[in-house]
VONU-506409 format. One line per 2 residues: number of its first residue (from 1); for each residue x, y, z of N, C-alpha, C, O, CB. Coordinates in steps of 0.2 Angstrom, whole numbers. Glycine has a CB too. Layout:
REM VONU-506409
NUM> X/Y/Z/X/Y/Z/X/Y/Z/X/Y/Z/X/Y/Z ~ ...
This chain:
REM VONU-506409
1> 941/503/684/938/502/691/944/501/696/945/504/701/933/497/691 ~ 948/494/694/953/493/698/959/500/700/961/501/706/957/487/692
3> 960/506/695/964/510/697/960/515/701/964/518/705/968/511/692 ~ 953/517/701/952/519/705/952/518/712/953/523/717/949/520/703
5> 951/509/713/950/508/718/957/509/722/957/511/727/948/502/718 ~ 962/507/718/969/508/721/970/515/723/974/517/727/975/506/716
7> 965/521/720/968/528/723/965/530/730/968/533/735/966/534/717 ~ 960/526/729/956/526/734/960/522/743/958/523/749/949/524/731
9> 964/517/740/964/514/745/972/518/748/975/517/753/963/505/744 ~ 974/521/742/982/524/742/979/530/749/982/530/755/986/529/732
11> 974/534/748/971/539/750/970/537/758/974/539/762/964/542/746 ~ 966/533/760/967/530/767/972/524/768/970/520/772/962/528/770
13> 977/525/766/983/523/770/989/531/771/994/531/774/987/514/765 ~ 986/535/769/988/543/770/988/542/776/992/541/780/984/550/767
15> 981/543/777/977/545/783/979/540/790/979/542/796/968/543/780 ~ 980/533/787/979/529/789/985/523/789/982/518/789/975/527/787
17> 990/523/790/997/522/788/998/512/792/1002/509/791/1004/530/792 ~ 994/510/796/994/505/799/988/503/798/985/500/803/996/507/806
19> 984/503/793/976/500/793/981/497/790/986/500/788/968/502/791 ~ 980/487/791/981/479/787/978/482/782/981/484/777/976/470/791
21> 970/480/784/964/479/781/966/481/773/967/478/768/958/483/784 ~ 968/489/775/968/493/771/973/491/765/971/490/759/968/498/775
23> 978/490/768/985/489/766/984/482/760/986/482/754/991/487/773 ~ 981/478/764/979/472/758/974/470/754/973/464/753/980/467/758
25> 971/477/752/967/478/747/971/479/743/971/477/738/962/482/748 ~ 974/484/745/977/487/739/983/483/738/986/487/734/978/494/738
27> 985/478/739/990/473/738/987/470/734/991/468/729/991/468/744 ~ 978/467/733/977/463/730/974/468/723/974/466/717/971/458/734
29> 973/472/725/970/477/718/978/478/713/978/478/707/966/488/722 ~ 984/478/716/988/481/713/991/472/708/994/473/703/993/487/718
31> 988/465/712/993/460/710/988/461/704/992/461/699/993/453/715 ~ 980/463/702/974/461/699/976/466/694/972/464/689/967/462/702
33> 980/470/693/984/474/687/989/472/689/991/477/692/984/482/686 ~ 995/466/689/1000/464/688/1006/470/688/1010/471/683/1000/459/683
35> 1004/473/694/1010/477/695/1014/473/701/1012/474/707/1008/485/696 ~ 1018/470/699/1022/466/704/1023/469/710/1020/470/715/1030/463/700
37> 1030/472/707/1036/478/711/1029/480/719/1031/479/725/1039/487/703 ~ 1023/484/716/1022/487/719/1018/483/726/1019/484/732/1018/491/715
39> 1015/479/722/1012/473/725/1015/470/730/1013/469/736/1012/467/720 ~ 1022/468/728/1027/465/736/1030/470/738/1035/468/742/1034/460/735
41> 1030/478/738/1030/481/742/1025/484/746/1027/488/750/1034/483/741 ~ 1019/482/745/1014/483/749/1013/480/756/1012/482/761/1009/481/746
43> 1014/472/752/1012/464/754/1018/463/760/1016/460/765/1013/458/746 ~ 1025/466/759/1030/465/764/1029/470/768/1030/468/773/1037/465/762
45> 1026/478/769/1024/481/775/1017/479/779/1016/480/785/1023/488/774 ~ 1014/477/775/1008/472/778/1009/467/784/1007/467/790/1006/468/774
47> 1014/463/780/1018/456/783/1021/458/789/1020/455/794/1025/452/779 ~ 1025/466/790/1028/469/796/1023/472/798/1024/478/800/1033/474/795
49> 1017/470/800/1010/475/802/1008/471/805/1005/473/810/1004/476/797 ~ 1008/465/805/1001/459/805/1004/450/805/1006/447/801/995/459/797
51> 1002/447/812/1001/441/809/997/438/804/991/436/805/1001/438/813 ~ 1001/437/798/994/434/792/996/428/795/1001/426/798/995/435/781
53> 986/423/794/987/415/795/990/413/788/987/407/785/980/412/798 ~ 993/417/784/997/414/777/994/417/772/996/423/771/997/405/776
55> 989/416/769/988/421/763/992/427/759/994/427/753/983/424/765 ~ 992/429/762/998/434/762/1003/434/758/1004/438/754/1002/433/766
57> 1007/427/761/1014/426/761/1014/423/753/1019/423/749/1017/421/767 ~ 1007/418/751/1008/414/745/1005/420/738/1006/419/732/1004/406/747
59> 1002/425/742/1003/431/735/1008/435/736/1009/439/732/998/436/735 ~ 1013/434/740/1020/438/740/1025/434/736/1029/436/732/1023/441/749
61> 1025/428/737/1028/424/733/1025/425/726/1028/428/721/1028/418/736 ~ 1017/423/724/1018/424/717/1020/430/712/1023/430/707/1013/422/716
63> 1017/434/716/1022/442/714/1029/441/712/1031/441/706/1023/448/720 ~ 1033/440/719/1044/436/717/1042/433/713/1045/434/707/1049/430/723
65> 1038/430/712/1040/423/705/1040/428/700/1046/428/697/1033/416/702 ~ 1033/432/697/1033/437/691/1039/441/691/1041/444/686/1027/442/692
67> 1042/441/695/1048/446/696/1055/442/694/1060/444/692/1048/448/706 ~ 1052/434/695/1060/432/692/1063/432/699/1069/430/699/1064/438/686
69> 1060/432/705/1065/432/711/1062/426/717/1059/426/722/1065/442/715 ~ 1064/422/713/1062/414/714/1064/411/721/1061/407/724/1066/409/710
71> 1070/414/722/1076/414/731/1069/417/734/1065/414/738/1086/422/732 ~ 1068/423/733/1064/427/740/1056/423/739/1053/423/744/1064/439/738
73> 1053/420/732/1048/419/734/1050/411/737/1046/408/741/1043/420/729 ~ 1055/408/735/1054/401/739/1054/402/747/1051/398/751/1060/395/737
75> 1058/408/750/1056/411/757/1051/412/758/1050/408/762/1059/417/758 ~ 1046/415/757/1039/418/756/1035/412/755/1029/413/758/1038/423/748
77> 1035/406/751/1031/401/753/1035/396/760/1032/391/763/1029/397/745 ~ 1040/398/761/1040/392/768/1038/396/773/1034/394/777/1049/389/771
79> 1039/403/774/1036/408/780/1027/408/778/1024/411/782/1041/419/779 ~ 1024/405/774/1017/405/774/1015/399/775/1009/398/774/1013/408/767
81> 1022/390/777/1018/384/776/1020/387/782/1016/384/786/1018/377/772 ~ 1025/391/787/1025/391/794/1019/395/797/1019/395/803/1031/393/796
83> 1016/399/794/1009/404/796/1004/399/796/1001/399/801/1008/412/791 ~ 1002/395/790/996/393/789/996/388/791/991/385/790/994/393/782
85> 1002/383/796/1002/378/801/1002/382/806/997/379/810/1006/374/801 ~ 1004/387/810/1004/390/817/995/392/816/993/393/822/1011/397/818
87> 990/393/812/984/396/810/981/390/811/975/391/813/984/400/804 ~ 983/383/809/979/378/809/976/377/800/970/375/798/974/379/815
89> 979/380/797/976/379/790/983/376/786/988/378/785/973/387/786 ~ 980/368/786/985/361/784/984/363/777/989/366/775/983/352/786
91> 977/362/773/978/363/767/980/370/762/981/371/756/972/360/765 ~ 980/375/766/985/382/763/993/378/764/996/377/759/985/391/768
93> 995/376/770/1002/374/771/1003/370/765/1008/371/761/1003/370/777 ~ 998/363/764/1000/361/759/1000/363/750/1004/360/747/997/357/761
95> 997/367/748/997/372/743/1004/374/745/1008/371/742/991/378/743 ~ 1005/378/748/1013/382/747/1018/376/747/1023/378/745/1015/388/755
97> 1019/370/749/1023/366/749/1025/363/741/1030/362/739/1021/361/753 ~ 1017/362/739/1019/362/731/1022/366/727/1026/365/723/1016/361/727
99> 1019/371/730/1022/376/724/1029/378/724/1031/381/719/1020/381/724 ~ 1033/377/732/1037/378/734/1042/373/729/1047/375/726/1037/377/740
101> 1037/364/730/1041/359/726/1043/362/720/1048/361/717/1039/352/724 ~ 1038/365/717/1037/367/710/1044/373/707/1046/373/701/1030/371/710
103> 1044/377/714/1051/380/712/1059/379/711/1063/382/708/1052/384/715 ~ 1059/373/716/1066/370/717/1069/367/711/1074/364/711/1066/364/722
């Protein structure tokens, strides 16, 4: 089901090359078959799409992590405690802080 859904959402961003919406569905369909790689490059043209109020940023990090690229997700969770405080969402900020601690 998951990969159909991904063909389908691949199909309108053809069409549709700037739908968010669109774009992080299939961010989230592609994290939900742990395809990393593909995942953070979804997730980083999105990010250049859209102010996310953080969400975003702390599944682009968990992807880097699967990835072994620990540098770029501890980036990825400070740029989502600076989104999800500029959004007014303390307890996402605080989530990415830990996890942030968690990587140092």
């Amino acid at each position: 089901m998951t990969e159909a859904r991904i063909q389908v959402f691949k199909k309108m961003l053809a069409v549709e090359p700037g739908n968010t919406t669109v774009r992080f569905g299939l961010a989230n369909e592609l994290i939900k078959l742990e395809r990393w790689a593909e995942a953070v490059q979804e997730l980083q043209t999105y990010l250049s799409q859209t102010d996310d109020q953080g969400n975003a940023y702390g599944k682009l990090a968990l992807a880097l992590e699967r990835l072994g690229k620990n540098e770029e997700a501890k980036l990825a969770y400070q740029e989502g405690v600076s989104a999800a405080n500029r959004h007014g969402h303390p307890g996402m900020a605080q989530d990415f802080e830990m996890a942030l601690a968690d990587l140092l």
